[in-house]
N, CA, C and O of each residue as an XYZ file, in Angstrom:
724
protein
N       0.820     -1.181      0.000
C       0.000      0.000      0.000
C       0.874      1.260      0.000
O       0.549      2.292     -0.587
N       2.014      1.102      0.703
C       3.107      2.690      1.023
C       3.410      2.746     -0.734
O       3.230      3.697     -1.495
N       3.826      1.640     -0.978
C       4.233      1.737     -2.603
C       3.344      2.472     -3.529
O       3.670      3.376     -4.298
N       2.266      1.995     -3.360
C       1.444      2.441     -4.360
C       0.988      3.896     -4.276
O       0.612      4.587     -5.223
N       1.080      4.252     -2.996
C       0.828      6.033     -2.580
C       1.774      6.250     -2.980
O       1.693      6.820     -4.068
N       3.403      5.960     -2.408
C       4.350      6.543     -3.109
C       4.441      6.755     -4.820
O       5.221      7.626     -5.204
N       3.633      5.950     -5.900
C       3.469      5.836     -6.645
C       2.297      6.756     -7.709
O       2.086      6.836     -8.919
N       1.586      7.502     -6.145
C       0.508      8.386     -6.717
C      -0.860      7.352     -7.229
O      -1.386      7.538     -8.327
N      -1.261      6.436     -6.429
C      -2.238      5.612     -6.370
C      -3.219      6.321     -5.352
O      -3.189      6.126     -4.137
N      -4.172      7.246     -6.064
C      -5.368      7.475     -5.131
C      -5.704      6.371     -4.243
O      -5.395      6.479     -3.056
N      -6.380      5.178     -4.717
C      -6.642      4.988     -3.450
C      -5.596      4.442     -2.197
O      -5.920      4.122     -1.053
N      -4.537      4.448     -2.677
C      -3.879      4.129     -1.624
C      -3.462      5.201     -0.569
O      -3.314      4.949      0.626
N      -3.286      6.453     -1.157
C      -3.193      7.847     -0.414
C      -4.362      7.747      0.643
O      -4.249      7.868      1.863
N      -5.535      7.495     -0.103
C      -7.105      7.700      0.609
C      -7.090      7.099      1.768
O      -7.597      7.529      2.804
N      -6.143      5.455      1.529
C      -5.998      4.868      3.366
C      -5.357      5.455      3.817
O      -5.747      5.683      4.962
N      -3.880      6.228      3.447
C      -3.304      6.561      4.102
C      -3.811      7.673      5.259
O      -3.849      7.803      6.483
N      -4.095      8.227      4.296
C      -4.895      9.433      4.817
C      -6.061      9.031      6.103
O      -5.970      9.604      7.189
N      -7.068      8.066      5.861
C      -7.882      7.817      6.809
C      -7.828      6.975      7.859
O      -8.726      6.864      8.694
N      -6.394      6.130      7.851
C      -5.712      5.833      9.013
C      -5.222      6.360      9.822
O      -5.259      5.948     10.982
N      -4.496      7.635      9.390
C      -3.797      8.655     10.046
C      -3.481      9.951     10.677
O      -2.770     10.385     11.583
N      -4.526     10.480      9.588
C      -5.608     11.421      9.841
C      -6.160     12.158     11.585
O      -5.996     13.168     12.270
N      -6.781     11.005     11.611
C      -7.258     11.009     13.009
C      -6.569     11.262     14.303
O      -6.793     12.084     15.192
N      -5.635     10.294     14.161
C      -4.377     10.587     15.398
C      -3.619     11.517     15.189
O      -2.911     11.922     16.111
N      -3.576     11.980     14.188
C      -2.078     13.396     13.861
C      -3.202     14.286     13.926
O      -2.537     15.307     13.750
N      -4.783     14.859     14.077
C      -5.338     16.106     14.128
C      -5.497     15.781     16.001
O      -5.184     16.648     16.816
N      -5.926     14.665     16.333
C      -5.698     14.686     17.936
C      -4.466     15.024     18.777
O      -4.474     15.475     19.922
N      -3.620     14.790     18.171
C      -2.233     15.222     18.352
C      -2.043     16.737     18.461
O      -1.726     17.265     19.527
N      -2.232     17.373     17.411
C      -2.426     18.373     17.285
C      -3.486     19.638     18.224
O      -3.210     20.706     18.771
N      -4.474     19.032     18.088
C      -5.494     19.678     19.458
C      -5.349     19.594     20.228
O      -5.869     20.510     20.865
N      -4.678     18.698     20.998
C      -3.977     18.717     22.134
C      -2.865     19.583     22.536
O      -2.590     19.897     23.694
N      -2.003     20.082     21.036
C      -0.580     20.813     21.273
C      -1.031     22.351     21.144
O      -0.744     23.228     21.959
N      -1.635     22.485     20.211
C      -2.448     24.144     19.365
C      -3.990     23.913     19.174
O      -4.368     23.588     18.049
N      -4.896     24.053     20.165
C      -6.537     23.615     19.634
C      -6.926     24.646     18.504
O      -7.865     24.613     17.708
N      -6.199     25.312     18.628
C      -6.773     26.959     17.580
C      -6.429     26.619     16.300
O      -7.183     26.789     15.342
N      -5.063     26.033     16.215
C      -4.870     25.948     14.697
C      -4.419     24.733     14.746
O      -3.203     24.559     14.827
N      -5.280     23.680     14.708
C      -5.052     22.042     14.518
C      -5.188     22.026     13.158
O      -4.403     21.817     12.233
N      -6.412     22.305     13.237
C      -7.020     22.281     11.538
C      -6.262     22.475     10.461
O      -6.525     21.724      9.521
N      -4.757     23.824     10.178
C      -4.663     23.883      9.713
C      -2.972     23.454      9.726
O      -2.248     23.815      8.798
N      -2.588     22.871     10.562
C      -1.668     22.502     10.825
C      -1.583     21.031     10.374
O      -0.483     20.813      9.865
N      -2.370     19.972     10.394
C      -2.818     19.139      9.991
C      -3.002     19.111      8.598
O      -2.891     18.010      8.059
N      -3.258     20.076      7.910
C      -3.281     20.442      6.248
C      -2.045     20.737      5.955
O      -1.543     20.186      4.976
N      -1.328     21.606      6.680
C       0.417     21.325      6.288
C       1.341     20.427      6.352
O       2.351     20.218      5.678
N       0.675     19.711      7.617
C       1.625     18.552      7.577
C       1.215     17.601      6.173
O       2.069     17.188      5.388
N      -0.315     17.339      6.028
C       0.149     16.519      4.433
C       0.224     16.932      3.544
O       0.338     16.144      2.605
N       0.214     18.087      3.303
C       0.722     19.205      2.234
C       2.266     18.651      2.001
O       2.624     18.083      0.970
N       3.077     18.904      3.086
C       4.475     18.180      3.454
C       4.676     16.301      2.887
O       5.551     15.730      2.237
N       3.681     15.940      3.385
C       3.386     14.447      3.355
C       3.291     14.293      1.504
O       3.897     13.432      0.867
N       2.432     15.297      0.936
C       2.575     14.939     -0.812
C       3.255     15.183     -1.614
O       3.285     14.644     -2.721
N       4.072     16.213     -1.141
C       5.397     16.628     -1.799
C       6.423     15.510     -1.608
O       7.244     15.247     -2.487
N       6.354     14.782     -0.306
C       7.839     14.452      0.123
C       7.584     12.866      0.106
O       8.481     12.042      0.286
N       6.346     12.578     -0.115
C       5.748     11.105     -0.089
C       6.548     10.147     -0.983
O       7.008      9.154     -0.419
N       6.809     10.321     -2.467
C       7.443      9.891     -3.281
C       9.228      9.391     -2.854
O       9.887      8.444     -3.283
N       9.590     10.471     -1.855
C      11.229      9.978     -1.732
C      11.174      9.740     -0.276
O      11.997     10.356      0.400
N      10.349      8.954      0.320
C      10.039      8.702      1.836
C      10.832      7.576      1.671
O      10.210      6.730      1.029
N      12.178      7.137      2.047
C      11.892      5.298      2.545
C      11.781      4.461      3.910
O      12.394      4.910      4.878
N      11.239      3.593      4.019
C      10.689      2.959      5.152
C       9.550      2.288      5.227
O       8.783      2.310      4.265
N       9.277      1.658      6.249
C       7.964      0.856      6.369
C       7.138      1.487      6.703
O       7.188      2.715      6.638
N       5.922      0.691      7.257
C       4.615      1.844      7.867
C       4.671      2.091      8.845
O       3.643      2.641      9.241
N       5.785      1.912      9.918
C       6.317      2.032     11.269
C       6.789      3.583     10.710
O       6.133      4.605     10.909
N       7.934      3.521     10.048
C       8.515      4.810     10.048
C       8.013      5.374      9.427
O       8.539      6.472      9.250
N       6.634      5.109      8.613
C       5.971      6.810      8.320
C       5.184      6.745      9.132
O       4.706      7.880      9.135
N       4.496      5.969     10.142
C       4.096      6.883     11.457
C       5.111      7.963     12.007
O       4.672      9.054     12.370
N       6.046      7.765     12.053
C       6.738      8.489     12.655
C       7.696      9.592     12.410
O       8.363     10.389     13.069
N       7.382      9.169     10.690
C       7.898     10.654      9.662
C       6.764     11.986     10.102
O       7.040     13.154     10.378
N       5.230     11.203     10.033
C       4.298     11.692      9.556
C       4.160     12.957     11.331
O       3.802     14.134     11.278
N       4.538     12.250     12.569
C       4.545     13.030     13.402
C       5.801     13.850     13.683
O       5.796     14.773     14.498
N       6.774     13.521     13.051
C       8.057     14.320     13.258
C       7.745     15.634     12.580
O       7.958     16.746     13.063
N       6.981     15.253     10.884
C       6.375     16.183     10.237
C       5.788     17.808     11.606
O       6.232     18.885     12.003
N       4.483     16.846     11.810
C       3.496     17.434     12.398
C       4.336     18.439     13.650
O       3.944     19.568     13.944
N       5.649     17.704     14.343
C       5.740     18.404     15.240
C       6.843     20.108     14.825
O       6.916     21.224     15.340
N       7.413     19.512     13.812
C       8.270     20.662     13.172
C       7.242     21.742     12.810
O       7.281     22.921     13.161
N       6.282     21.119     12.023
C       4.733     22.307     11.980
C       4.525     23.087     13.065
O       4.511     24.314     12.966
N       4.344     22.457     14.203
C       3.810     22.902     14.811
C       5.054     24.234     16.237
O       4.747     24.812     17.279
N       6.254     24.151     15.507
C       7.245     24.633     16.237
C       7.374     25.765     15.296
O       8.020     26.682     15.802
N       6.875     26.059     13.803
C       7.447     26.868     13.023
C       5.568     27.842     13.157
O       5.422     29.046     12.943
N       4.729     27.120     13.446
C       3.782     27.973     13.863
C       3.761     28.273     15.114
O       2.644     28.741     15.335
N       4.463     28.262     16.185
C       4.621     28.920     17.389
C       5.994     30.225     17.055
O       6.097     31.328     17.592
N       6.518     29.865     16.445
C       7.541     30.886     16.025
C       6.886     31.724     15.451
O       6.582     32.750     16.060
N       6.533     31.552     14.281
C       5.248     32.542     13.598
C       4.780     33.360     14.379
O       4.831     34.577     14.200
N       4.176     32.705     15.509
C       2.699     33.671     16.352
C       3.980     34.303     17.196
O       3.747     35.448     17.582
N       5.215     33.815     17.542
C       5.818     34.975     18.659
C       6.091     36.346     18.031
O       6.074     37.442     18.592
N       6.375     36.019     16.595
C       6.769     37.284     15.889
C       6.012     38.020     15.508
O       6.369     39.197     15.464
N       4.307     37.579     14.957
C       3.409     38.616     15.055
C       2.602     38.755     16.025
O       2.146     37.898     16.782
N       2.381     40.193     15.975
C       0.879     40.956     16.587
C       0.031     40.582     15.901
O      -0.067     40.522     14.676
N      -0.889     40.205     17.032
C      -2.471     39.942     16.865
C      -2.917     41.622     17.123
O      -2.315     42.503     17.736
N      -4.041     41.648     16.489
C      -4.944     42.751     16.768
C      -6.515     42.301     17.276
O      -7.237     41.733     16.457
N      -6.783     42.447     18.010
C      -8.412     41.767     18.714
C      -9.283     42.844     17.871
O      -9.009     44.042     17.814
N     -10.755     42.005     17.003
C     -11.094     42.629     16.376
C     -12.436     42.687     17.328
O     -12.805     41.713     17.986
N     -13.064     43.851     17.318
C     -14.525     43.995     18.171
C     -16.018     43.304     17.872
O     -16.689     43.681     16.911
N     -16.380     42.480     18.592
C     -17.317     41.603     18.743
C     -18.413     41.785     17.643
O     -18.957     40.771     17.204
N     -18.885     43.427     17.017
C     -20.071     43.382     16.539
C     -19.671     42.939     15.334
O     -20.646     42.369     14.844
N     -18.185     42.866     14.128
C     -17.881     42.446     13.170
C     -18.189     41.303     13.249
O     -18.453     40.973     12.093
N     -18.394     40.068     14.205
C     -19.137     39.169     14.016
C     -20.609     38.602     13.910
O     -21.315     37.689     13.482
N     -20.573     39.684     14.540
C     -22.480     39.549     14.745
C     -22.877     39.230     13.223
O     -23.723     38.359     13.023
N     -22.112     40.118     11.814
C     -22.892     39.742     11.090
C     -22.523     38.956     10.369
O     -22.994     39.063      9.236
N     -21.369     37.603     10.641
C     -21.381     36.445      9.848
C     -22.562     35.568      9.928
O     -23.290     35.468     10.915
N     -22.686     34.979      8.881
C     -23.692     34.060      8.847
C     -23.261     32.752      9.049
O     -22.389     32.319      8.295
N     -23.824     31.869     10.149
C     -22.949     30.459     10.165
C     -23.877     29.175      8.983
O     -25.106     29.151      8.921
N     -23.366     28.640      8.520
C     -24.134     27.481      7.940
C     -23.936     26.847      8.587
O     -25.084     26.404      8.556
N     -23.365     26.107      9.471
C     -23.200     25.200     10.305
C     -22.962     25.176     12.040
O     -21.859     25.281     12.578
N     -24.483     24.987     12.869
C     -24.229     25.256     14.242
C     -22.603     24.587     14.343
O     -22.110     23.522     13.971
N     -22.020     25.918     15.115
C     -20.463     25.393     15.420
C     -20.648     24.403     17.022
O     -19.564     23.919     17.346
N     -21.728     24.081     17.938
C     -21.917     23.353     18.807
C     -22.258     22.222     18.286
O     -21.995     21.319     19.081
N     -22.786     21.785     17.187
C     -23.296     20.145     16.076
C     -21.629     20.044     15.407
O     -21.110     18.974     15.727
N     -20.787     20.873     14.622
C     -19.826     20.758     14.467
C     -18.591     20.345     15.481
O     -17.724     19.587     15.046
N     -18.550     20.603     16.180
C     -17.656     20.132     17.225
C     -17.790     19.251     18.572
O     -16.858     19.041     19.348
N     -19.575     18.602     18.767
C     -19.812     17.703     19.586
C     -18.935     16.183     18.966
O     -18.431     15.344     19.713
N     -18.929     16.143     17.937
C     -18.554     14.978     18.019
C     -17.005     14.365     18.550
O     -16.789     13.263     19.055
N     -15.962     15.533     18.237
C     -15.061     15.172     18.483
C     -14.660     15.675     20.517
O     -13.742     15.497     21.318
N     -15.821     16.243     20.499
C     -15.555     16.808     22.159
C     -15.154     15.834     23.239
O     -14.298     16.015     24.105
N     -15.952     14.715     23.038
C     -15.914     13.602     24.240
C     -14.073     13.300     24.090
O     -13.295     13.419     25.037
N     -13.766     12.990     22.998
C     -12.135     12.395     22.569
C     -11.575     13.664     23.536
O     -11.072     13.564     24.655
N     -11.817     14.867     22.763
C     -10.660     15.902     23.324
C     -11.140     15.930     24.704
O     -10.203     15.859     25.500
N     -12.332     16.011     25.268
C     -12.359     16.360     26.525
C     -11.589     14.510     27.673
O     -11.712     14.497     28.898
N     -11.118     13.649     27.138
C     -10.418     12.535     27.023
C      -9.441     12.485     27.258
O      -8.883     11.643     27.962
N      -9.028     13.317     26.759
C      -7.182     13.877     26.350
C      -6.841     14.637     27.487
O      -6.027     14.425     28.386
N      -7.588     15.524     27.279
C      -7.806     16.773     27.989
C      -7.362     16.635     29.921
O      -6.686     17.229     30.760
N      -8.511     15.137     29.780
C      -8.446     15.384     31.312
C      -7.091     14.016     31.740
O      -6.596     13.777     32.841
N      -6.870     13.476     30.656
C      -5.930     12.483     30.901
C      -4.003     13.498     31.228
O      -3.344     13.251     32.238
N      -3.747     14.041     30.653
C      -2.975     15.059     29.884
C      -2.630     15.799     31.133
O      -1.572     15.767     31.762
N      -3.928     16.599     31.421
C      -3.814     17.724     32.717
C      -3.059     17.725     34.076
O      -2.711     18.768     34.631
N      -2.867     16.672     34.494
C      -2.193     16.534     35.736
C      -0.874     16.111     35.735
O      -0.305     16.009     36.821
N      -0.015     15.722     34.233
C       1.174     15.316     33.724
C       2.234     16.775     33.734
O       2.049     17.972     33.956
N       2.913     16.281     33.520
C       4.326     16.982     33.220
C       4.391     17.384     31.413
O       3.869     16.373     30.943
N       4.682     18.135     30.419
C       4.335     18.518     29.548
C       5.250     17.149     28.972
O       4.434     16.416     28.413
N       6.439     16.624     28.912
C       7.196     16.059     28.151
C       6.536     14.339     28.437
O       6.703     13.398     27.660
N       5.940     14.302     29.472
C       5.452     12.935     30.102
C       3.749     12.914     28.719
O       3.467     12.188     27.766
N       3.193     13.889     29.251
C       1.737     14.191     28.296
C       1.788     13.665     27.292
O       0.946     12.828     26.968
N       3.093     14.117     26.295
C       3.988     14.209     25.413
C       4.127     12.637     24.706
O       3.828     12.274     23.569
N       4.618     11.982     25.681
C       5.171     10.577     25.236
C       3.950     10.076     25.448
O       4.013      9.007     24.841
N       2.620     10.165     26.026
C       1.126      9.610     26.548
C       0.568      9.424     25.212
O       0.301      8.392     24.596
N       0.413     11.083     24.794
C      -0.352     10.581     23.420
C       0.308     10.724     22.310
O      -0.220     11.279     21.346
N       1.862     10.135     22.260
C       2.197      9.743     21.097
C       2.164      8.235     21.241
O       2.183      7.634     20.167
N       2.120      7.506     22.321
C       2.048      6.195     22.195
C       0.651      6.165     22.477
O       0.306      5.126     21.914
N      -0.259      6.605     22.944
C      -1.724      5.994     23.041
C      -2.154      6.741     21.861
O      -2.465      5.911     21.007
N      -2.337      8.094     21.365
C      -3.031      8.550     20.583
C      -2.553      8.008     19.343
O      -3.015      7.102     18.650
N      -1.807      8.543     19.235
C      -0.713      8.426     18.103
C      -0.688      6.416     17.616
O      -1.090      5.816     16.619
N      -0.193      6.078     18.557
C       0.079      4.806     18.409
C       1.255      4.289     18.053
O       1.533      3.154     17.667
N       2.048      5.416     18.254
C       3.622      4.966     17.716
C       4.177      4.336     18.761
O       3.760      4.557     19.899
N       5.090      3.554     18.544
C       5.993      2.201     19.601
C       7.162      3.303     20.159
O       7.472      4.443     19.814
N       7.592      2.473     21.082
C       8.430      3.546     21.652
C       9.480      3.802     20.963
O       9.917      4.925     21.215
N      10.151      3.151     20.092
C      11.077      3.217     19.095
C      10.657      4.615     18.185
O      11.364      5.576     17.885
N       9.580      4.404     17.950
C       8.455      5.778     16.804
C       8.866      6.811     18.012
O       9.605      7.795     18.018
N       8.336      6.385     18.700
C       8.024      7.824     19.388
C       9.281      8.640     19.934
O       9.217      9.869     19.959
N      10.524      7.912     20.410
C      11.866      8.237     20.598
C      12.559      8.861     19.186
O      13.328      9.821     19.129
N      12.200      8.264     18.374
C      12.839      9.041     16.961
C      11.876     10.503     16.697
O      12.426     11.523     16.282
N      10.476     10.463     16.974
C      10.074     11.974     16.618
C       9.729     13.044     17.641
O       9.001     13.996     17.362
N      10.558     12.755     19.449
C      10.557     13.375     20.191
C      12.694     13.482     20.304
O      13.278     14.150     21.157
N      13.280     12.780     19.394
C      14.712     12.865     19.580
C      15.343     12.530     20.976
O      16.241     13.137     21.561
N      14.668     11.440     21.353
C      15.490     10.796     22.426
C      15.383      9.498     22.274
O      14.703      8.924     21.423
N      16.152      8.945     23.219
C      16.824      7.290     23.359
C      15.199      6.846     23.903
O      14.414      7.391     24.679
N      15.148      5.848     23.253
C      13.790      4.553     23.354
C      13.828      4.456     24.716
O      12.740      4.166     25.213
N      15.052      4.660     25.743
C      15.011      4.143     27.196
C      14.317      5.172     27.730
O      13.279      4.827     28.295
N      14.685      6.891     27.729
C      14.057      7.900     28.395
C      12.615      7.676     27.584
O      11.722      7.656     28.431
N      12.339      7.586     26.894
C      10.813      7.143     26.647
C       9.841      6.267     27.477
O       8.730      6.326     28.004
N      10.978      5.347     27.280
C       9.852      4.069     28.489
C      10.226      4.677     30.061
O       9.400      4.519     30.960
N      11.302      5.261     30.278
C      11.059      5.626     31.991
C      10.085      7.039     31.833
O       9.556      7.375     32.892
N       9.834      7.763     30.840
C       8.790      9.195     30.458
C       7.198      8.180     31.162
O       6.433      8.399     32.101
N       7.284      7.173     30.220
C       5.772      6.821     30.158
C       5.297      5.550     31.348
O       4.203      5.027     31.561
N       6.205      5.415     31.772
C       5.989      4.510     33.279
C       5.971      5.677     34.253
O       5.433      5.262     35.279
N       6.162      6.374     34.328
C       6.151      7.721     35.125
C       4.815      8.737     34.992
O       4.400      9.540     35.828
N       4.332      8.456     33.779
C       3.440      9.247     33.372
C       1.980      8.262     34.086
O       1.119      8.886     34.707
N       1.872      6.906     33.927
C       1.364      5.990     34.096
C       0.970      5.638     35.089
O      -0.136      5.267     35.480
N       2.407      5.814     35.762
C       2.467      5.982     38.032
C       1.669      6.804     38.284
O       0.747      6.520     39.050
N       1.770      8.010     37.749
C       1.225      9.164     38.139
C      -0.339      9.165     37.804
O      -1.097      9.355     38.755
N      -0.873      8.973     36.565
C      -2.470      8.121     36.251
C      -3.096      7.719     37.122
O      -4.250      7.969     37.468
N      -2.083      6.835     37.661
C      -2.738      5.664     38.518
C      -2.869      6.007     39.853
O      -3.571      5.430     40.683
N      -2.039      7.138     40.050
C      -2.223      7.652     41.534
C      -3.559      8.715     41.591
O      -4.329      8.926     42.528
N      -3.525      9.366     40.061
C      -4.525     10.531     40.499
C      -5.569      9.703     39.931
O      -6.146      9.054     40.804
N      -6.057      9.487     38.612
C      -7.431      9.087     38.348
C      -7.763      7.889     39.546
O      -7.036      7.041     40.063
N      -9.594      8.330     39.779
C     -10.252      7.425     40.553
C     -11.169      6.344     39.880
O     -11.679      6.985     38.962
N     -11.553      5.363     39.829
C     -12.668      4.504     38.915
C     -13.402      5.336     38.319
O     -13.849      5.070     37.203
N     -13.694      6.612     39.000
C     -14.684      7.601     38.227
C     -14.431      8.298     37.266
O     -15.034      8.644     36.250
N     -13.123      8.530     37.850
C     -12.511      8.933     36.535
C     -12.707      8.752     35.292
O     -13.170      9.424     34.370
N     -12.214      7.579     35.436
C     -11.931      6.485     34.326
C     -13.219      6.445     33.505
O     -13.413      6.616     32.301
N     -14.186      6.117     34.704
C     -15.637      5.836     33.818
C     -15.961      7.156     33.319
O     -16.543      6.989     32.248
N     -15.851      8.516     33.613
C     -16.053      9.507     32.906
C     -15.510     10.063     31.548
O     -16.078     10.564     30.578
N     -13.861      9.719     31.911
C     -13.137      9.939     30.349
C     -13.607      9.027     29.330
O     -14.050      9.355     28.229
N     -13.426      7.400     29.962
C     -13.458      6.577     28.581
C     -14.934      6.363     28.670
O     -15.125      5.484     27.830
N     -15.977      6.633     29.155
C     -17.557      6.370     29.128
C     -17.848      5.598     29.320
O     -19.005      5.627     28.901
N     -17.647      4.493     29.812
C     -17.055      3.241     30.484
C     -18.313      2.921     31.561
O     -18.241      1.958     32.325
């Protein structure tokens, strides 16, 4: 299947895409909620240009595909330090028109992020970090040590630590509240 995307085989892009998709925009909402959306469009913007001279298995384009995402997401924090925002006044919105309730638009993915959200919150940022690149993400610790640039070992002591700490704060209720359980 990598072949045949590399090859410019729609449908093989189309899995790619809808396998992966999912975990690299959760990834993302978790790091920048404001600009996931479009950060996620650069990274495979990146992904179709560079798809053709990728080599590796489907292990290491998980882990191209978030190394991608995280360089994105370091060159759009650079971005925003260097410009000014200007806050524009409330009534310029009054007169957009929405086609789409933005509360029906974004229930669905709420339960996941609010998931993340509360899993995430009581961690250490670099611990969070290694959480949902191996749970969200799904990358092995090998993946996830190559697109956070450390040794596979500080990974597994990151996420046994992160795990300790889970297990100390979430209560059964917890649990049954995040995963709906």
């Amino acid at each position: 299947m990598l072949a045949a995307a590399q090859a410019g085989q729609d449908w093989a892009v189309a899995v790619l895409y809808h396998a992966y998709h999912p975990p690299l925009l959760r990834y993302l909402r978790w790091q920048e909620p404001s600009a996931a959306e479009d950060l996620t469009g650069e990274v495979w913007l990146a992904v179709a240009q560079h798809l053709a001279s990728f080599r590796g298995d489907e292990a290491e384009l998980r882990a191209w595909l978030f190394a991608i995402a995280r360089r994105r997401l370091a060159d759009h924090r650079r971005r925003g330090a260097r410009r000014r925002t200007v806050p524009l006044p409330v009534e310029q919105f009054a007169a957009l028109a929405a086609s789409v309730d933005p509360a029906d638009a974004g229930l669905a993915a709420m339960s996941v992020e609010r998931a993340v959200a509360r899993l995430t919150a009581g961690l250490p940022r670099e611990q969070a970090e290694v959480v949902m690149l191996r749970v969200v993400a799904g990358l092995s610790v090998e993946e996830t040590a190559q697109v956070l640039g450390k040794r596979p070992g500080a990974v597994r002591v990151a996420q046994h630590r992160a795990l300790k700490r889970l297990a100390a704060t979430l209560t059964p209720d917890d649990v049954r509240q995040v995963f709906g359980v």
